[in-house]
Every structure is written in structure tokens, then in C-alpha cells.
MIMAR-28146 format. One record per residue (C-alpha): x, y, z; residue in one letter. Coordinates in steps of 0.02 Angstrom, whole numbers, plus 32768, in hexadecimal, padded with zeros to 4 digits. Layout:
% MIMAR-28146
XYZa;...
END
This chain:
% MIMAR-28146
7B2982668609x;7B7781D48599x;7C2382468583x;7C258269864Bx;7C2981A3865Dx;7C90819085CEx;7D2881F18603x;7D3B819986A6x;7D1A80F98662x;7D9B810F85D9x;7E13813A8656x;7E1380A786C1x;7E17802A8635x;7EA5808A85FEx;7EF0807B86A6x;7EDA7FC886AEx;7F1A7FB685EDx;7FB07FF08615x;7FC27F9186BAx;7FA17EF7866Fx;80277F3585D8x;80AB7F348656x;809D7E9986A5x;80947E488611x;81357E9585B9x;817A7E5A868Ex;81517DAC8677x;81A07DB585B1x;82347DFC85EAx;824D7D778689x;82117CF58600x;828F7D3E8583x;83167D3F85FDx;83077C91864Ex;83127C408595x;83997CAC8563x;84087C838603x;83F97BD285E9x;842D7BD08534x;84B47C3C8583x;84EB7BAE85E5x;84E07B2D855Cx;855D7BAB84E4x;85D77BA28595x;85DD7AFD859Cx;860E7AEF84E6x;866E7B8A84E8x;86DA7B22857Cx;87087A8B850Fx;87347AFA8482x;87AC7B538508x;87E87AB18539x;88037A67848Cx;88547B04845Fx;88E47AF484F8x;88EB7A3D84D7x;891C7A5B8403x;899B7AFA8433x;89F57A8B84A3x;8A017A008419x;8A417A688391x;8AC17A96841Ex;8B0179F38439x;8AA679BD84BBx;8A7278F6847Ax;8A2878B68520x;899B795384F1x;896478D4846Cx;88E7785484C9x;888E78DD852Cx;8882794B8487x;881C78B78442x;87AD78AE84CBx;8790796F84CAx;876C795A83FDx;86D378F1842Ax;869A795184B4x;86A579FF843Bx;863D799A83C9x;85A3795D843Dx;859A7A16846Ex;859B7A5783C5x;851079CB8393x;84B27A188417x;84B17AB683D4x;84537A9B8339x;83B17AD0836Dx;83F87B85839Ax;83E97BD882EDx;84687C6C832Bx;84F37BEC8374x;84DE7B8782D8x;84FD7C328257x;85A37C4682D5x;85D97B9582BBx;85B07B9C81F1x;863B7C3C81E8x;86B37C0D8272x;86CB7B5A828Ex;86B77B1881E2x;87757AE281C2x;87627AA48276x;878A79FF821Cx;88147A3181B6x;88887A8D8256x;885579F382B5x;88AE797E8235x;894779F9820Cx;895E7A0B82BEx;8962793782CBx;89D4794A8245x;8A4B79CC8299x;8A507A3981F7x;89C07AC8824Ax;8A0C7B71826Dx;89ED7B79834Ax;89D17C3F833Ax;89597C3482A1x;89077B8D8306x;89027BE883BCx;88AE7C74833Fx;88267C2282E7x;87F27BC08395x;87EC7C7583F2x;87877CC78371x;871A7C34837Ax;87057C498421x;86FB7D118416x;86697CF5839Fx;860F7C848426x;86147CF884A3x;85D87D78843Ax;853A7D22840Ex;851B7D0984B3x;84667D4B84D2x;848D7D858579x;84F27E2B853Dx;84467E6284F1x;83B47DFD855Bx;83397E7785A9x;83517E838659x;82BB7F068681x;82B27F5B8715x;830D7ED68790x;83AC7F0B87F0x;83E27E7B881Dx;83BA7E29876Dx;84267E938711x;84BA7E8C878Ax;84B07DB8877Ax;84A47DCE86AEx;85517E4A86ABx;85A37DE68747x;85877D4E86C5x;85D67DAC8626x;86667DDF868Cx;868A7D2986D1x;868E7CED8629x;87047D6685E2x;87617D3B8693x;87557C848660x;87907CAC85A6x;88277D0985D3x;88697C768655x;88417BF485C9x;88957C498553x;892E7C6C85BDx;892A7BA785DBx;89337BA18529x;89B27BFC84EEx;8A257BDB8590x;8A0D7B248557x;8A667B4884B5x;8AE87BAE850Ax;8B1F7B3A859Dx;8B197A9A8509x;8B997B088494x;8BD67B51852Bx;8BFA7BF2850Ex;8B8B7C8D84DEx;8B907CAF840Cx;8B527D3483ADx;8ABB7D968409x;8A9B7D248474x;8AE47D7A8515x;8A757E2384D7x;89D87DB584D0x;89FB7D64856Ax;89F27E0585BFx;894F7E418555x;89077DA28591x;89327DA78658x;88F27E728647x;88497E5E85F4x;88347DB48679x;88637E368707x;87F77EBD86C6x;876A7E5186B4x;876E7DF78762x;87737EA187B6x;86C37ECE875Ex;86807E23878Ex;86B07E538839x;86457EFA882Cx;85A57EA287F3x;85BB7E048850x;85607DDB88E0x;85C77D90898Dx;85A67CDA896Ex;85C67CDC88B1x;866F7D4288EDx;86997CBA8976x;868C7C4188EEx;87127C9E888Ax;87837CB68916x;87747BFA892Dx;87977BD8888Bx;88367C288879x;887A7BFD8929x;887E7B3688F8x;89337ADE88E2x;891F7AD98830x;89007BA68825x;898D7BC28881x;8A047B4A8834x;89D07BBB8788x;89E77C3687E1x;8AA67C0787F2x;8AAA7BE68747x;8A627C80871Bx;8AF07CED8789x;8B6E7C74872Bx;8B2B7C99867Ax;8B317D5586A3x;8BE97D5686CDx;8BF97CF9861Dx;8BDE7DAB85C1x;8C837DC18576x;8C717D08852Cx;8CE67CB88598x;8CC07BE585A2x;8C317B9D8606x;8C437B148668x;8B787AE58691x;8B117A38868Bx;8A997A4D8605x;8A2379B78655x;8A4B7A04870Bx;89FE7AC886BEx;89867A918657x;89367A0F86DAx;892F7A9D875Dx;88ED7B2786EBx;88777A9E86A7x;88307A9B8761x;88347B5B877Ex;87CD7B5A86F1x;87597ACC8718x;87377B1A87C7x;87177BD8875Cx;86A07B7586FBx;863D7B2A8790x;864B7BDA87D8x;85FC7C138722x;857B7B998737x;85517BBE87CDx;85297C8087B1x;84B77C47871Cx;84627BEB878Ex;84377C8087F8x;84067CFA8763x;83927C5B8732x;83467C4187D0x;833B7CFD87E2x;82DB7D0C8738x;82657C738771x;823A7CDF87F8x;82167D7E8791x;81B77D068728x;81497CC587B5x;81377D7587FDx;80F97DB38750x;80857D308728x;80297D4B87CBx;80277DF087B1x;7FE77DF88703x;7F627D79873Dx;7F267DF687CDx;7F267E75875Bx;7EBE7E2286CEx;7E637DEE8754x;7E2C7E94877Fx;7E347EC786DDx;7D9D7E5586C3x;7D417EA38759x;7D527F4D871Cx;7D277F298662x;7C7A7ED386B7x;7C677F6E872Dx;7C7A7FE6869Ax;7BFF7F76862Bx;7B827F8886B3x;7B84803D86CFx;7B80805D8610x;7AF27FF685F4x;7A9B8037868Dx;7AD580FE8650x;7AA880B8858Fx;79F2806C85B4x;7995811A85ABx;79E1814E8514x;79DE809E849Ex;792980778490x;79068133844Bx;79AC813783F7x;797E8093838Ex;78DB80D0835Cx;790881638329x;797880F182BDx;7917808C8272x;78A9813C824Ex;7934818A81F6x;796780E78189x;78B180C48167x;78B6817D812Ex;794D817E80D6x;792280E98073x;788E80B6805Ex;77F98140808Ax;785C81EA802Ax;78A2817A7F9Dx;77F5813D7F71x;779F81E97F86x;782C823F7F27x;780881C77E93x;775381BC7E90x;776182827E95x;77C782837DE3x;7768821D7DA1x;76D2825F7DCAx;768682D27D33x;764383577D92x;7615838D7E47x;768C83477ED5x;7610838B7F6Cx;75D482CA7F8Cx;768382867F8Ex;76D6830B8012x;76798298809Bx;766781EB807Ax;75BD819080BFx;762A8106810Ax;76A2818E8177x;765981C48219x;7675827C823Fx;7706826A82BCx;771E81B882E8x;77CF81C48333x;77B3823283B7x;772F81B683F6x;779F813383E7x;782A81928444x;77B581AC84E9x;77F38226856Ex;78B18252851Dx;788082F784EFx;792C83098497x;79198286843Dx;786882AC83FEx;789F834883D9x;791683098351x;7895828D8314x;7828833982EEx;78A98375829Cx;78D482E58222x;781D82CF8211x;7826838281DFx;78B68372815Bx;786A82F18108x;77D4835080E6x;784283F180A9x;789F83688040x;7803833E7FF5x;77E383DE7FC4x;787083F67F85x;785A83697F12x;77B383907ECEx;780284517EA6x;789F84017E5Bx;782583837DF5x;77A484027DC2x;783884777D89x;789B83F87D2Cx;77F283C17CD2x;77CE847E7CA3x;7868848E7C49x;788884057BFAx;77D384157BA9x;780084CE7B9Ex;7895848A7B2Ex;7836840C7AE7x;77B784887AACx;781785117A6Bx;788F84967A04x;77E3844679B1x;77A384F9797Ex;7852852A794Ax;7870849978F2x;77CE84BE7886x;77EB8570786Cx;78AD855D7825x;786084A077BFx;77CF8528777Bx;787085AE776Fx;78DC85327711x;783984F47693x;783885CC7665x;78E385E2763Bx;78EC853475D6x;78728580756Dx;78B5861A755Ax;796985D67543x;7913857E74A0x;78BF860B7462x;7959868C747Bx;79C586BF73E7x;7A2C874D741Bx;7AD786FA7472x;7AF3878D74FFx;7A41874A752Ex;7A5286A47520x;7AF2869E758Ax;7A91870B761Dx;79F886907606x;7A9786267625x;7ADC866776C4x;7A128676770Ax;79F185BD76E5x;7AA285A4774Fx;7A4F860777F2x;79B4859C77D8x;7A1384F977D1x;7A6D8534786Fx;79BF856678D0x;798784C3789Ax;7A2B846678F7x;79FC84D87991x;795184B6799Bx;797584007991x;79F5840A7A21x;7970844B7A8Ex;790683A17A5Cx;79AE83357A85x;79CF839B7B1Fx;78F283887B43x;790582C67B2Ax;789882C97A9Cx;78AD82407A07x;79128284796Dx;78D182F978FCx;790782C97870x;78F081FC784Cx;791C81CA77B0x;792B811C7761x;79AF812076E8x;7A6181047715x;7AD0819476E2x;7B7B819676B6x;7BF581AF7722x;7C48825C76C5x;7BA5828C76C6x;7B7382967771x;7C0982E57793x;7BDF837E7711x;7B2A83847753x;7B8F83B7780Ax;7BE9842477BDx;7B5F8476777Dx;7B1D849B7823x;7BB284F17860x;7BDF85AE7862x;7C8085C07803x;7C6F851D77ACx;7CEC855E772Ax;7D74854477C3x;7D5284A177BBx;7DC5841C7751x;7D7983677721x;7E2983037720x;7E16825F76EBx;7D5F81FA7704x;7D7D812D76F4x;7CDD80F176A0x;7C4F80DB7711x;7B9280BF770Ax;7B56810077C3x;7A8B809977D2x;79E6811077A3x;799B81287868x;7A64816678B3x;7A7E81D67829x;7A2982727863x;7A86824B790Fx;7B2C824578E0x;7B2082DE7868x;7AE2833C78F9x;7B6882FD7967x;7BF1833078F0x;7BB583D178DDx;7BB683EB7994x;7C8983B17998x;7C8E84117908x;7C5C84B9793Bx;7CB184A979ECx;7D5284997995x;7D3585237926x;7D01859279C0x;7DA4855F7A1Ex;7E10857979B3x;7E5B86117943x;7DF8864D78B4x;7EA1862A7841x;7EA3856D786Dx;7E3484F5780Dx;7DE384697876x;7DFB83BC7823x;7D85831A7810x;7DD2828E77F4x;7D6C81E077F2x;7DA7811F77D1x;7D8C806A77F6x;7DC07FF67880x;7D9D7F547842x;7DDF7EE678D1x;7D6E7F4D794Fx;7CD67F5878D0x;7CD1802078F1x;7CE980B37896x;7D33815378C2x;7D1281FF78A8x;7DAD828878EDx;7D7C83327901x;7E3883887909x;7E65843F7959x;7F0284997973x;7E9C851279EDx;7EAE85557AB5x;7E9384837AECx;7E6484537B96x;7EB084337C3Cx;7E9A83847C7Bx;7E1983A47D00x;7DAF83DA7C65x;7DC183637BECx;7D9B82E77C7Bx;7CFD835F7CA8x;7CC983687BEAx;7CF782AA7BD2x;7C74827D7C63x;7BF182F47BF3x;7C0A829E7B61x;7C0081EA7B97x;7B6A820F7BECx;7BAE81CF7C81x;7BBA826B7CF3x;7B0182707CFCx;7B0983377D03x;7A6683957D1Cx;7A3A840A7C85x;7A1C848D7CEFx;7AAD84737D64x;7B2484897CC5x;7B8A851B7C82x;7B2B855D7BF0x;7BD1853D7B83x;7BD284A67B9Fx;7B2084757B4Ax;7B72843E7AB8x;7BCA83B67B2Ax;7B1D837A7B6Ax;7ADE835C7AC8x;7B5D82FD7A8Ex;7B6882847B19x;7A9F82787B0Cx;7AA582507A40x;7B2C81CD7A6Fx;7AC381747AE2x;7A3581807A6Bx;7A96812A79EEx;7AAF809E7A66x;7B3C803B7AB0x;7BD980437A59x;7BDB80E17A2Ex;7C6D814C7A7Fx;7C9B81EA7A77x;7D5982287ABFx;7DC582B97AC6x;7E9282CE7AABx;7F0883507A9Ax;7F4D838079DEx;8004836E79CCx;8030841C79BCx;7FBF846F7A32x;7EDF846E7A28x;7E6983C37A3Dx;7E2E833D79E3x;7D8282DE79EBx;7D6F821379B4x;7CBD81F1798Dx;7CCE813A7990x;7C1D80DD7941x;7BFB80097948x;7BE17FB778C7x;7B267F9D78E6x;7B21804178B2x;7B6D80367809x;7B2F7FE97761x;7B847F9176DBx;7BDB7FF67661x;7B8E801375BCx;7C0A7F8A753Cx;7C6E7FF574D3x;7CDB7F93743Dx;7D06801A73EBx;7D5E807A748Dx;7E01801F74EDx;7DDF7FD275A6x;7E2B803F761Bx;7EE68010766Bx;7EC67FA776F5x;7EE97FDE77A5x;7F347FA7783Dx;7ED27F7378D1x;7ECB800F795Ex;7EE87FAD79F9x;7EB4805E7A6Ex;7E2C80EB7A39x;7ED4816A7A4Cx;7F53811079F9x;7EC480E0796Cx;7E9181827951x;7F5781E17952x;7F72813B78D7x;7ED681527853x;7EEC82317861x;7FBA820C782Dx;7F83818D77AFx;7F1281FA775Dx;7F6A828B7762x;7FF08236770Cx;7F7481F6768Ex;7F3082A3766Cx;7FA383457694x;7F0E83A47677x;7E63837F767Fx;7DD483C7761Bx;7D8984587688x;7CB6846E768Fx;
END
């Protein structure tokens, strides 16, 4: 029922989302447009003394002196409009890279040592880079017709208005010197085709009034007295002498300009008021439509609350059930049942649990109860589970537990036999048998007490007496296999404390004979062991050149060794007992002790037993034997141990073998 109300209800917001969408990119666009028109109009107006500055300084440099007062006037007008322009961060970047030697062509043109073509130049470009930056060639004009044809009706007037200034410029030059020099007749013509061009798409776009308004503009006096002009220049081609009155031209082209201006100012005014209108028009249409908006949203609230009701009460019972399940009722069962000794019967059902509370709670949603029999029902198969799992992990580990104790005593009663018959033998062949036989015993002994590590039980062999470090390493090597594979390298002096000794024996012999079974029976394994004496730790280095590991394995194995993947015993690969052990005799011996794994240069893997120095004793004084070189800090297990194996390998090529 809730996805039959949903889809419908999803649907209309969605409608209204997007309603409300588009008016709101509307009223942005009319907002956009109605700022962007009026800086528009603020870049004309300066963009019209700069045109007027520029006619005024090409007559001057032309000869034309009586330019001179109005060119002043124009100066301080150009300057008010660029003060005004500040604020506009884009107009301001223009006026940084265009009109910074404004100052300088002002003052050679004063001086009448500016080129006129490079100075007509720099004030077009000038002007060219205004009109470029004007945001209404780019302003978003949406949807409205008639908005878009005042925006381009407004471009084309101004490149209209650009064209006839710049014609008033350059002519001004012309009629002062009075005769056409260089380009000048070619850009002439450029300039009266681009202002032709231009008008004709203003016509296009233009709406009757703003045309009217041109016509009127160019059917003054003044337009066509420049007009006259204009015919005169033409005839001028070949650069025969003109006889013109600068003042007369430049005051009547000065007008025609003026009234193309007003005309400019005009259309602005009408794409303004037409994006006030748009504005308007969106804002009461995005009101309407948040209004309704609003009305919907409260419709669909009530109808889901109304389709919702039936369903939350159960819903959040059945909730709080399955949370109060989930953490509180099967986590407390499920530990009271592991640590309970024996029988589990009495916790399956706890006193305080009522048969099948949630379907009482739930009343007459018969779906709903349903699923609150059926948690009700998982937890109770989870609890058996948990009382199996317990029971089974309790049988074996005292399974373990048990057979490693009566092991233990049979190969400690089996070791006591061949002592004494070791002592009492003369013959060598039967001595060296006796030999191999107490070997296998030692051996069943290790096994018996991995079973006890593996059991949790305490170590089986406590002693009190700290040993040496060489010798704990020989007493592992006496539990391996193919001990004479193995190759003692160099041993820094150590004394290793009386209750970790057993421990760490039995943790070497387990690197020990992994390396020897992983690696070719022609390849010695290597032990290598010195002292860190800014870290307070000693390390052991149990060296291969065997098969190695991948690195999803050595981060596996890693995890077993640190203790840290928390892998059941039973859940793990029978090969990989040897890892369990180790990581459980390194957490016996407490924090600080580490155990890691690296690759061997040269192919096979290395183990770093690293022990704290809680764990070690003070070395027995010696005055008769030289200290040992110091060492170097290891600042990294790694580079520590690749450090302390090179070092002693360099100290001893080749170590004493087993």
C-alpha cells in the first residue's frame, strides 16, 4: 500500500520541483538581464566620450588648434566616466590593459609629437575592447522573443554608433590635413561598410518606434550636411585636395552622433523595462507556484501519515523488539551460555522473556506479527546455536588440553628412559641412535606443548633461571626436524629472564621449522640475533631463501601472528597451526613483543622476533672477553632487521652450524 501512494506522490512533488525550477532560473535570467543592460548603458556612455575624445585628438594632430578647448573638456568628462567604472571588476581588467598610457598619448598629442594613425589606433582598440566586454553579447535572454530581439537591436546600434564615430574621427584628421594619406581612404570605406552593414541588421531586429527614431536621427540638418561631406570625401579617392570646415564636419557629425546616442539610449530603455516586466511576471509566478508547492507538500504529508498510521505503531515495536534482541537479550544469553560450565537447557529461555511478546504488542497486523514470530524464532535458533558452538569449542579445547597433559608426561617419562640409557651406553652406533630417539622425543615434547598453547593452558615448562641467549636459540633448534639445515650466524650477547625462556625457545622453533619446511632441503635456514639499544629490544631473524609468500599471505599470516586476527582454531587451515601458536606465545609474553615477516633479498622469507626489554636480564660481566661493537639505532623493525642480518653477516661469513 505505502509504494501505491508513494509513486504518485513522488510524481507530483517532482512535477512541482521542476515547476518551481523554472520559474526560478525565469526570474534569474530577467534579474540577470536587467543588471546586465544597465551596466551596458553605463559602458555606452563612457564608450561615447572615449569616441568623442578620440575625434577631438585626430583632428588636433591634424592641425586643427580650435579642437583644443573642447578636447579639454572631453578629457574630464572621459575621466568621471572611467571613475565610475571602478566598481565593475571586468571594465576595470579592460582599462588596466588598454588605457594605461591613456596619459602618455594624451600629453604627446598636447605636444604635437603623437603619431595620428598609431593615436586613432590605440583609442579604437580601446573602444573595441569596451564593446567587447559588454555583457549584453552573452546575457541570458531565456525564452523571450521580444527580449532577445531588444538585446541584438542594441549590439547592432552600437557597432552602428562606433562606425559613425569613428568615421567622425578619422574624417576629422583628413579634412584638418586636407587631403587623404596613407590608408586612410581604404579605412574610410571599411568604416562606412561595417556602419552600413550593421544599421541594416538593426533594422531587422528593431521594432517601428526604435526604427522611427533612427530615421529621425539621420534626417536632421546636421546628418545631412555629413552627409555632403561624406559624398565630398568619397570623390577625394585618388587624393586630390579637400576643401572642408573641420569645425563645420565635426559639429554636425558630433550631433548625428549625439541624436544615435539618445536613439541608443532609448532602446536600452526598452530591453530594461522589458526585463522589469519578465522580472515581475516571474516573481509572481514563482510565488504561485511555491505557493502551491506548499499546498501539495501539506496534502502529500497528510495522506502519508494517514496511509503510514497502520503500519508505524507495529513497525516501531517490532523495532525496539529486534534492537532489544540484537543487543541486549541474545548478547547476554550468548555469554552467560559460554560461560556456563555445563548444561545450557535453563539459559535457551530466559525467566524474564515472555513466550512471544511482540506479536501481542503488534495487535491485529498479522504481517507484522508474523515477522515478530519469526525473529522471535531466530533468536531462539541463535541461541542454540551458541550453546552447540560453546559446548563444541569447550570439548576441544579440553580435548587438546588433555591429550597435550598426558603426552607431555609420556615423552617427560620417554625422555627420563633414554637419559638413562644414553649414560649407561658404550657402543657409539648405539649411542648415536639413542641420539636420534631422544631427538623424536624432544620433538613430541614441542608438539604436545603446542596443543597446551593452542588449549590456552599456562606453560609447561616454567623455569626460573635466565638462559643465555645462544642457548635458547640451540634448545629451538633442537626441536626441529633437520636441525642440521639450520646455521646460528652471529648471536649478540643476551640474557633472555627465567619465566620467557621456555616461550621464546618454543617460538623459535616454530619460525624455525616453517622455514626449513618452505624451503629446499639444500638451503640452510639462518638465526641471526642482536641488540637495539635505543629501542631497549632485541631481535631474533629467522632467514630463508625458500618458495616466500604473496602479499595477501604474509598480511593473512601477519594478522595470525600478532594475535590480532582473532582466528578461530577450528576455522583455520591445519598448516597454518604453527602460525596460531606463535601469535598465542607472543601474547603470552606480553606487550612488546612482536613478531613480523619480510621477503629475503634473493628470493624466500624472513621472520623478526622482536622481545622488550622487560624480558631480558643483565648480562653476566665478562673482563676477560671484549664488549661487543656498538650498533646503530634501527629507526623501523624492516630496515633494523635488513641492518643487524648485513652487519652480522659481515661480521661472520659463516656461522657455526648445530
Amino acid at each position: 500500500m505505502a509504494v501505491v501512494i508513494a509513486v504518485p506522490i513522488c510524481l507530483l512533488l517532482a512535477v512541482a520541483g521542476l515547476a518551481v525550477h523554472g520559474r526560478a532560473e525565469a526570474l534569474g535570467d530577467a534579474r540577470t538581464t536587467r543588471g546586465e543592460v544597465g551596466l551596458s548603458l553605463r559602458i555606452q556612455a563612457l564608450v561615447h566620450q572615449l569616441q568623442r575624445e578620440r575625434g577631438l585628438t585626430n583632428g588636433l594632430l591634424g592641425g586643427a588648434e580650435e579642437f583644443r578647448p573642447p578636447l579639454s573638456t572631453t578629457r574630464e568628462r572621459v575621466d568621471t566616466a572611467l571613475r565610475g567604472m571602478r566598481s565593475e571588476s571586468a571594465v576595470e581588467d579592460v582599462v588596466q590593459r588598454h588605457l594605461r598610457r591613456l596619459a602618455d598619448i594624451r600629453a604627446a598629442a598636447d605636444r604635437g609629437t603623437a603619431d595620428q594613425a598609431a593615436t586613432l589606433t590605440f583609442y579604437t582598440g580601446a573602444v573595441d575592447a569596451l564593446n567587447t566586454v559588454d555583457p549584453v553579447a552573452e546575457t541570458a535572454t531565456g525564452a523571450d522573443r521580444q527580449l532577445r530581439d531588444g538585446l541584438a537591436a542594441l549590439r547592432e546600434l552600437a557597432a552602428a554608433k562606433e562606425s559613425v564615430a569613428l568615421e567622425r574621427g578619422l574624417l576629422n584628421g583628413v579634412f584638418a590635413q586636407g587631403a587623404f594619406q596613407g590608408r586612410a581612404y581604404i579605412d574610410f570605406s571599411e568604416i562606412r561598410a561595417t556602419r552600413v552593414a550593421a544599421l541594416a541588421r538593426f533594422r531587422q531586429v528593431a521594432t517601428a518606434p526604435q526604427r522611427a527614431a533612427l530615421r529621425k536621427a539621420f534626417g536632421t540638418e546636421d546628418a545631412e550636411r555629413a552627409t555632403a561631406y561624406e559624398k565630398q570625401a568619397e570623390g577625394a579617392a585618388d587624393g586630390s585636395r579637400l576643401s572642408a570646415d573641420v569645425g563645420t564636419w565635426w559639429d554636425a557629425m558630433t550631433v548625428l552622433v549625439d541624436d544615435l546616442y539618445a536613439v541608443q539610449q532609448s532602446v536600452g530603455d526598452d530591453v530594461r523595462d522589458r526585463a522589469d516586466r519578465l522580472s515581475h511576471d516571474a516573481e509572481r509566478n514563482l510565488a504561485a507556484d511555491l505557493v502551491g508547492g506548499m499546498l501539495m507538500a501539506a496534502l502529500v504529508a497528510g495522506l502519508a501519515a494517514f496511509a503510514s498510521r497502520s503500519l508505524t505503531r507495529p513497525l516501531r515495536a517490532l523495532a525496539e523488539a529486534a534492537h532489544d534482541v540484537a543487543r541486549h537479550r541474545l548478547p547476554a544469553t550468548v555469554a552467560r551460555i559460554q560461560q556456563s560450565p555445563q548444561d545450557h537447557g535453563e539459559l535457551l529461555a530466559p525467566a524474564d522473556a515472555p513466550e512471544n511478546p511482540d506479536a501481542r504488542l503488534l495487535g491485529g497486523a498479522a504481517e507484522i506479527a508474523e515477522v515478530a514470530a519469526s525473529l522471535h524464532q531466530v533468536e531462539h535458533t541463535a541461541l542454540h546455536l551458541a550453546a552447540q558452538q560453546a559446548g563444541l569449542r569447550r570439548n576441544t579445547t579440553e580435548s587438546l588440553a588433555n591429550l597435550g597433559r598426558r603426552n607431555q608426561n609420556l615423552v617427560r617419562r620417554q625422555l627420563s628412559l633414554i637419559t638413562r640409557l644414553e649414560q649407561q651406553e658404550l657402543d657409539p652406533d648405539a649411542l648415536a641412535e639413542l641420539f636420534e630417539l631422544d631427538h623424536l622425543a624432544t620433538r613430541m615434547r614441542r608438539n604436545a606443548e603446542s596443543l597446551l598453547v593452542l588449549a590456552g593452558q599456562n606453560p609447561p615448562r616454567p623455569t626460573a633461571a635466565p638462559a643465555d641467549g645462544l642457548e635458547v636459540v640451540q634448545s629451538a633448534v633442537a626441536e626441529v626436524e633437520q636441525y642440521r639445515r639450520v646455521l646460528i650466524a652471529t648471536v649478540e650477547p643476551v640474557r633472555v629472564r627465567g619465566h620467557a625462556v621456555a616461550d621464546v625457545a618454543h617460538l623459535l622453533a616454530e619460525l624455525i621449522e616453517n622455514g626449513l619446511n618452505f624451503s629446499p632441503p639444500t638451503e640452510p635456514v639462518e638465526v641471526h640475533g642482536w641488540y637495539d639499544t635505543e629501542d631497549d629490544t632485541y631481535c631474533f631473524a629467522v632467514v630463508d631463501h625458500g618458495i616466500g609468500m604473496s602479499e595477501a599471505d604474509k598480511v593473512r599470516a601477519g594478522a595470525r601472528l600478532s594475535h590480532s586476527g582473532e582466528e578461530a582454531l577450528l576455522a583455520a587451515p591445519t598448516r597454518f597451526l604453527g602460525h596460531l601458536v606463535i601469535g598465542r606465545l607472543a601474547h603470552r609474553l606480553g606487550e612488546g613483543t612482536q613478531v613480523h615477516l619480510f621477503d629475503t633479498t634473493g628470493g624466500g622469507l624472513s621472520a623478526l622476533l622482536a622481545l622488550p626489554g622487560r624480558l631480558l636480564a643483565p648480562v653476566e660481566d665478562d673482563s676477560s672477553a671484549s664488549p661487543p661493537p656498538a650498533r646503530p639505532a634501527v629507526s623501523s623493525l624492516l630496515n633494523g632487521f635488513r641492518a643487524g642480518v648485513a652487519r652480522a653477516e659481515a661480521r661472520t661469513p659463516q656461522g657455526a652450524s648445530s
